[in-house]
C-alpha positions, 0 to 999 in steps of 0.5 A: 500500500502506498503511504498516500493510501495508507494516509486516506484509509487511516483518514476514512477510518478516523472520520467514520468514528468522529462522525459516529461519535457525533451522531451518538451525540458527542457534538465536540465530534464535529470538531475533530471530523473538521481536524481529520478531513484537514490534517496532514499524515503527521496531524492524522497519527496524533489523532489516531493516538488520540483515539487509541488508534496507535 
């Protein structure tokens, strides 16, 4: 898999948990599907930390 496609898999992966947390009702979700759809692929590794990703 090409770095860039392991970048967009690990994106798509964050954002469906961000969006799912959001409709579940965890409005500050929002906010990190914004994050996610901008950050690069250091920015996107943090995140994942951030949700147990890593």
């Amino acid at each position: 898999m090409k770095p860039y496609d392991k970048t967009e898999a690990l994106r798509r992966e964050l954002l469906d948990e961000a969006c799912a947390g959001a409709f579940a009702g965890f409005g500050a979700m929002l906010l990190d599907a914004d994050e996610i759809r901008n950050a690069d692929a250091e920015e996107l590794e943090e995140i994942a930390r951030r949700y147990g990703k890593y």
